[in-house]
C-alpha positions in Angstrom: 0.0 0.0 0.0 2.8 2.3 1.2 4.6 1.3 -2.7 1.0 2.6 -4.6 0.7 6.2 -2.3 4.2 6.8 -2.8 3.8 5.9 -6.7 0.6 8.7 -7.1 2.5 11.2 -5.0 4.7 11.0 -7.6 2.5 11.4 -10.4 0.5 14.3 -8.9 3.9 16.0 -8.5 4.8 15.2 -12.0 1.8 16.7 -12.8 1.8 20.3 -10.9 5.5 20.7 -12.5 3.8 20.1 -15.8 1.0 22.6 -15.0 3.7 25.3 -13.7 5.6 25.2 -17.4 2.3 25.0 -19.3 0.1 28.1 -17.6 0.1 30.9 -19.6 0.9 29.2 -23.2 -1.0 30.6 -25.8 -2.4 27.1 -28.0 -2.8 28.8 -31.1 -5.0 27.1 -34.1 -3.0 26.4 -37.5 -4.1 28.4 -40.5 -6.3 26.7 -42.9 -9.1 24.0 -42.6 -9.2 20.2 -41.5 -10.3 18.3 -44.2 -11.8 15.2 -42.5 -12.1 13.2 -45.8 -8.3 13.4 -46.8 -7.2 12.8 -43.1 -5.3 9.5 -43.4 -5.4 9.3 -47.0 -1.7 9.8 -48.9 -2.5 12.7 -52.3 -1.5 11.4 -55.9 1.2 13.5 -58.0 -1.5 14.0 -59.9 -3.1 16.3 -57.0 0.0 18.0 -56.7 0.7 22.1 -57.4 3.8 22.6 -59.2 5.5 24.3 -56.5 5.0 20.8 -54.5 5.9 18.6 -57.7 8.8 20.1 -57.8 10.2 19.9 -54.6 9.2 16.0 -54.3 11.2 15.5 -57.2 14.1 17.4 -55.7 14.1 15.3 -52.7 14.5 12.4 -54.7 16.8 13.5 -56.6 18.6 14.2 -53.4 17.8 10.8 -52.0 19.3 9.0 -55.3 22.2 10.5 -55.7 22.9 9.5 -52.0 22.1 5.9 -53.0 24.1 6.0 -55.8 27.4 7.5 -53.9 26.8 5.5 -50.3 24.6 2.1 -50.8 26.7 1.2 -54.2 30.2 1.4 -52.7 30.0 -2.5 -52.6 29.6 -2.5 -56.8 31.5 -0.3 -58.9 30.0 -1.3 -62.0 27.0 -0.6 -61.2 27.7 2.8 -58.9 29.5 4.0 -62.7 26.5 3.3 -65.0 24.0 4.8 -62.5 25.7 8.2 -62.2 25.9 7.7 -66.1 22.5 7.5 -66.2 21.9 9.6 -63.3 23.5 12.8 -65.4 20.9 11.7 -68.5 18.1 11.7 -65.9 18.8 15.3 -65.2 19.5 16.3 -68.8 15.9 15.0 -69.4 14.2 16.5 -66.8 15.5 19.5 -68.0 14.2 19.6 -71.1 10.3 19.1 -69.2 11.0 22.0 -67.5 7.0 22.8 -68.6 6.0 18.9 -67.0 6.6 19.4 -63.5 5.1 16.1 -63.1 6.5 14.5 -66.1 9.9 15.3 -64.2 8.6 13.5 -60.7 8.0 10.5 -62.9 11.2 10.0 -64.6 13.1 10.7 -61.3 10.8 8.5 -59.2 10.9 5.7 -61.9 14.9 5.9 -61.7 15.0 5.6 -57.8 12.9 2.3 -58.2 15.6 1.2 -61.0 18.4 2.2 -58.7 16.8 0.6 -55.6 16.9 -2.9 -57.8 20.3 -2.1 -59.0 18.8 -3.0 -62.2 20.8 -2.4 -65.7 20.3 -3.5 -69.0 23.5 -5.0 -69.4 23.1 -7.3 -66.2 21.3 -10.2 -66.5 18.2 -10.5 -64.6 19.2 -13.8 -62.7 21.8 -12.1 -60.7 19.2 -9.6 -59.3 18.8 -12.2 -56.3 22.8 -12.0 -55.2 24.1 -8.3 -55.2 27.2 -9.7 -54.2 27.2 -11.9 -57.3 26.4 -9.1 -59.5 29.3 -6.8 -58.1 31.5 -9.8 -59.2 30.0 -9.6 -62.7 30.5 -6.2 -62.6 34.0 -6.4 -62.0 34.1 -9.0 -65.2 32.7 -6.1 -67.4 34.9 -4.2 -66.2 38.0 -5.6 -66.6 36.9 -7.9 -69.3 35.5 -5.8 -71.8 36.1 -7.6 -75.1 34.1 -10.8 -73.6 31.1 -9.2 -73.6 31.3 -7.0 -76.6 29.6 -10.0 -78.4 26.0 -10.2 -76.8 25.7 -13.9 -76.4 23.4 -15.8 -74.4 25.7 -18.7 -73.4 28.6 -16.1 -72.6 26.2 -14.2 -69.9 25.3 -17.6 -68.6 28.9 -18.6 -68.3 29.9 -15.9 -66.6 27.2 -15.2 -65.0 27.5 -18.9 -63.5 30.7 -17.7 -62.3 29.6 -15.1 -59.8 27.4 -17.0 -58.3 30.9 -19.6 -57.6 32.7 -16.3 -57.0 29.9 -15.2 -54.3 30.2 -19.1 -53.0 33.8 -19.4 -52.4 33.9 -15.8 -50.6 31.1 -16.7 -48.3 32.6 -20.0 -47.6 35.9 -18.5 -47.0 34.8 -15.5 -44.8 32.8 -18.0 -42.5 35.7 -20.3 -42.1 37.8 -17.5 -41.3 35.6 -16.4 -38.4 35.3 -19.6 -37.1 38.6 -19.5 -36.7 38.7 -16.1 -35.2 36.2 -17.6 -32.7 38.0 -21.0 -31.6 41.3 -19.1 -31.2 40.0 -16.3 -29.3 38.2 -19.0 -27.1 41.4 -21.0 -26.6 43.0 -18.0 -25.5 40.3 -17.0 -23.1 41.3 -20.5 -22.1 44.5 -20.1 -21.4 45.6 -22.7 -24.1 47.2 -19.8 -26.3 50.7 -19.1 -26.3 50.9 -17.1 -29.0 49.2 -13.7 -30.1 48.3 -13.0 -33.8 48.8 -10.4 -35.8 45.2 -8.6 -34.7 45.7 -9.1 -31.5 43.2 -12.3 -30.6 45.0 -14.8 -28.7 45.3 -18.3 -30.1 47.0 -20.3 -33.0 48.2 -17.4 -35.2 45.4 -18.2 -38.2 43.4 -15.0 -36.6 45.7 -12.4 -38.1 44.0 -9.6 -39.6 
């Protein structure tokens, strides 16, 4: 009983300290009208003024250009052909100058291209492993005169390839951190008598 008085005490002092800060603040209405019907309900580009149009489509322009420079560090292939593309995006848009919504479009179309890392030039069974298509990528890249010939079978080929590429990374990271683990554990042990490279006690495999 003593725990639940104590308990409300607290609350009803909570509560004068929050009537002493509040007393005397004006609550001031915004300008404008609530419109019941569109509470709750997202507006269409469609419904848009141009003013507005054109500010969403700054912010996404904004917002890819971010993705392009941050989220495709990991693939440089495809980081290279989307600011490619990126540049003709704008070019475009500049030339609907008139189309305020015609520009939202085109930029908000992009975005979903980028978000999907999707090119034409990549085939479409890699879009399940972004880590494979990097690895293609980086076979375009350095191996232009393979795929000057658009072939079928030599996609498949090397696409094939990533996927074993993406594989043998995986396969060599986790055996590498087990490792990391059973060394650091032996030392915690006591059972090391050597240190490696990073510092982790153990065998001497867990070097950095």
């Amino acid at each position: 009983m003593r725990y639940w008085c104590l308990k409300w005490k607290n609350v009803t002092e909570r509560w004068s300290i929050l009537d002493k800060h509040v007393t005397g603040v004006e609550v001031r209405e915004p300008d404008g009208v609530y419109e019941v019907g569109k509470m709750g309900k997202s507006e269409k580009p469609e419904e848009w003024d141009n003013n507005k149009t054109r500010n969403e489509t700054d912010i996404i322009k904004t917002r890819v250009t971010k993705m392009i420079e941050q989220e495709l560090r990991d693939d440089p292939y495809a980081q290279e052909a989307f600011s490619r593309l990126l540049r003709m995006a704008i070019e475009e848009a500049e030339k609907l100058f008139d189309h305020p919504l015609k520009q939202y479009l085109l930029f908000r179309e992009f975005e979903e291209q980028v978000e999907a890392r999707k090119l034409s030039d990549i085939p479409d069974a890699l879009a399940v492993n972004k880590h494979a298509q990097a690895y293609y990528g980086v076979f375009k890249k350095e191996l232009p005169e393979v795929f000057v010939v658009k072939d079928v079978q030599v996609q498949d080929k090397w696409t094939k390839l990533a996927f074993e590429v993406d594989n043998i990374i995986v396969k060599a990271v986790a055996e590498n951190c087990h490792r990391r683990t059973v060394c650091s554990a032996s030392g915690r042990k006591g059972q090391g008598a050597h240190q490696g490279l990073s510092g982790l006690p153990g065998c001497g495999l867990c070097t950095a």
